[in-house]
N, C-alpha and C positions, 0 to 999 in steps of 0.2 A: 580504509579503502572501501570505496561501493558497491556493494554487495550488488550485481544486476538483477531484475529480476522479468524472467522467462516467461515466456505466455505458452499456457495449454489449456486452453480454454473448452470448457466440458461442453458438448453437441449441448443445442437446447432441448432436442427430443429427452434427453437424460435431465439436465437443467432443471425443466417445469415440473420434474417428481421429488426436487429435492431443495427448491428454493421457497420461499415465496412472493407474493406478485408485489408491485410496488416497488418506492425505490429507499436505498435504505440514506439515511441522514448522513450516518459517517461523522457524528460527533466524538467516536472514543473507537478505539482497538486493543482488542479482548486478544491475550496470550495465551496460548495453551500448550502441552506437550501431547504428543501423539501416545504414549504410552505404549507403544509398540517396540520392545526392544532387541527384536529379532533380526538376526544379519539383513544387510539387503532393505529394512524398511527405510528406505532413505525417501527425499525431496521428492524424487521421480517415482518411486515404487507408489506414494500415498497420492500423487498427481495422477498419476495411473489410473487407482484405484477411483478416484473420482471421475475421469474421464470418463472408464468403461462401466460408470453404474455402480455406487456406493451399495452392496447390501444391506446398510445400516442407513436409517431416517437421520442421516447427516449430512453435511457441506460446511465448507469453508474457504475463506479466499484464498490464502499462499501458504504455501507449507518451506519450510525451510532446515537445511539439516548443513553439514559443512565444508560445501561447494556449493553449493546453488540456493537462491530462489527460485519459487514456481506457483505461478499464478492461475489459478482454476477456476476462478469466476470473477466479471469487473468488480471493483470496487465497491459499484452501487447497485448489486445483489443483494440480496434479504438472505443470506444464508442462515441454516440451521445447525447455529455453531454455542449459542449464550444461552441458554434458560429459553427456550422451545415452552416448557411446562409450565411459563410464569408469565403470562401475557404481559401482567401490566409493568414486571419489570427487565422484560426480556432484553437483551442483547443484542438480537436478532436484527431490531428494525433500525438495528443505531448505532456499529459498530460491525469493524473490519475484522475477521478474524484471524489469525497468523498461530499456525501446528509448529511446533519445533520439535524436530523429530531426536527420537533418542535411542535408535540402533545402536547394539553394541555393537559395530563396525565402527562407528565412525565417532567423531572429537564434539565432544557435549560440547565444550567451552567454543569453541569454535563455530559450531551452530549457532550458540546463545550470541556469540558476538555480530553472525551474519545478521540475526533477525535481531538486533538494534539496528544494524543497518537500515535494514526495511523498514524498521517501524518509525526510524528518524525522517525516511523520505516519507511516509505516508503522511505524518504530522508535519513537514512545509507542505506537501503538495495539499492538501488537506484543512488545513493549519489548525489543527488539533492541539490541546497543549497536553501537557506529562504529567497532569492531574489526570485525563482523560484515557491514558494507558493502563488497562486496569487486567487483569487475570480473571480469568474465567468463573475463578472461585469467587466474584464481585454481583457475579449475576445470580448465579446456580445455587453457591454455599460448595459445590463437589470441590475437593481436594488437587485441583489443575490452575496451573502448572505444576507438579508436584515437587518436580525434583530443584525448583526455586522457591517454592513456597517453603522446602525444608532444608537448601542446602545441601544435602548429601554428596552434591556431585561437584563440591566445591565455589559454587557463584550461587549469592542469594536472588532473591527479588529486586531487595536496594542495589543489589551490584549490577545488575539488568540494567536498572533507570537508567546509574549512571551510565553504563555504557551507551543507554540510548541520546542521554543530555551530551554527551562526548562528539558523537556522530552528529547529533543535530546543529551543534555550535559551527564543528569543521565545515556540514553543507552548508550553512547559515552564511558562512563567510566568505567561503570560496565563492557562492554562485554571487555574493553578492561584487565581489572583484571583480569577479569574471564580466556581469552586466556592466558594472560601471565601464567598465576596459570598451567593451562594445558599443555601450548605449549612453556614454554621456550627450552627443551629441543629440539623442532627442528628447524633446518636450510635451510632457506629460499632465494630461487634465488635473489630476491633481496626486498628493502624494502616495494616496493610498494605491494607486494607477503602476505607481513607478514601482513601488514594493512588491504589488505583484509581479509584475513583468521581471524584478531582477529575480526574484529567488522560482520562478517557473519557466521562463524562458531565459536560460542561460548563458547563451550563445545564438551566436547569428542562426549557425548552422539551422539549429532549436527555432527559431524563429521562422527560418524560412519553412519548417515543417508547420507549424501553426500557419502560417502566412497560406500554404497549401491546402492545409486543411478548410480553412475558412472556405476558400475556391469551391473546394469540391462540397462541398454544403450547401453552394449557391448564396452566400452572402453577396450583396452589392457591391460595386468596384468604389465604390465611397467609402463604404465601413472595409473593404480593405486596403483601402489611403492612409487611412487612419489608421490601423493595427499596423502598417509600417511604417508612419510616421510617429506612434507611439502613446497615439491623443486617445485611445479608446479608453471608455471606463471601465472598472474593478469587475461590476457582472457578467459584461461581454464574453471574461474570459470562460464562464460558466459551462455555457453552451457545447467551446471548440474543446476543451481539455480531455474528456472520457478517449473519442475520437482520434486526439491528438497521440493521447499516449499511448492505442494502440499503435499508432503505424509509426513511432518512435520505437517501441518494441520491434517491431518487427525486420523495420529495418536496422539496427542493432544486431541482429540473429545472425 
């Protein structure tokens, strides 16, 4: 099942002291645990804490524990989450980062399985592959994600993957029924066109929100003829997506 994930997105007053400027690539997403194992540090408690002003020189995009996701900065923030200390092989400028939180209130396994969840939508939305999911400990050398790098809490690393390859296959598939069921009837510039349109816009519904989006961006009533007849190319969609998926979150809420 889809793990959803929530938007709390940190004031940029707070933001520009703990990002940096630029945008980030988003070739790999970097795991971590929160190491906080104290009641109460849950998804919302660490979303919190970044809202109102991290005391600590860090950031990160979603934190996940098990009930929710939560999203603290877009995707294509530079946060300071991978090797800060290591310019040229930092984390930072190229990669999503995702906390999985480890309160002892709450179900490891269960967190671990939400944030496959996530991490399987970031890699279609994304299209990252599961070479590029890498632990923290890839960038840094520091011992994070701990308690999968050692097992202790019953699920390794390798059990992670799989669970993310598990989640990736099921969305793979669904969204891809799902477009066909909607969108056989239209005709696409070419294939690479069609693949994205099945596995990002899912449904019509999905569609008429990109279709909207487009509008309020002020694209032309041509190029959105063509995003509803289906003919637009692969880069087009570049543009509308960030955009798109906030006000897909939001209306979701």
């Amino acid at each position: 099942m889809m793990t959803a994930i929530k938007n709390n997105l940190v004031p940029n007053n707070i933001a520009t002291k703990v990002i940096s400027a630029g945008k980030n690539s988003m070739q790999y997403i970097t795991i971590h645990e929160t190491g906080n194992t104290a009641k109460g540090a849950d998804a919302n408690a660490h979303a919190n804490l970044q809202a109102n002003g991290n005391s600590r020189q860090a950031s990160w995009h979603i934190t996940v524990d098990d009930k929710q996701a939560i999203r603290s900065f877009l995707d294509t923030s530079v946060c300071w989450h991978a090797g800060a200390s290591y310019p040229q092989t930092s984390g930072n400028p190229r990669s999503i980062g995702i906390e999985i939180c480890v309160n002892s209130d709450g179900d490891f396994t269960t967190a671990v399985k939400n944030a496959a969840s996530v991490t399987a939508q970031l890699m279609l939305l994304h299209n990252i592959p599961i070479g590029r999911v890498v632990q923290h400990n890839h960038w840094s050398g520091k011992n994070c994600p701990e308690n999968l790098r050692s097992g202790r809490k019953g699920i390794t690393w390798q059990q992670f993957k799989q669970f993310v390859l598990d989640e990736y296959a099921g969305k793979t598939v669904a969204a891809v029924d799902k477009a066909k069921e909607d969108d056989d009837e239209l005709k696409f510039s070419s294939p690479s066109a069609r693949a994205l349109w099945e596995t990002m816009i899912t449904s019509k519904a999905q569609r008429e929100i990109v279709i909207q989006a487009a509008v309020d961006a002020g694209y032309s009533k041509a190029w959105i003829k063509d995003l509803e007849d289906g003919k637009i190319e692969p880069g087009d969609f570049a543009g509308l997506m960030a955009g798109t998926l906030i006000k897909m979150h939001k209306q979701n809420k």
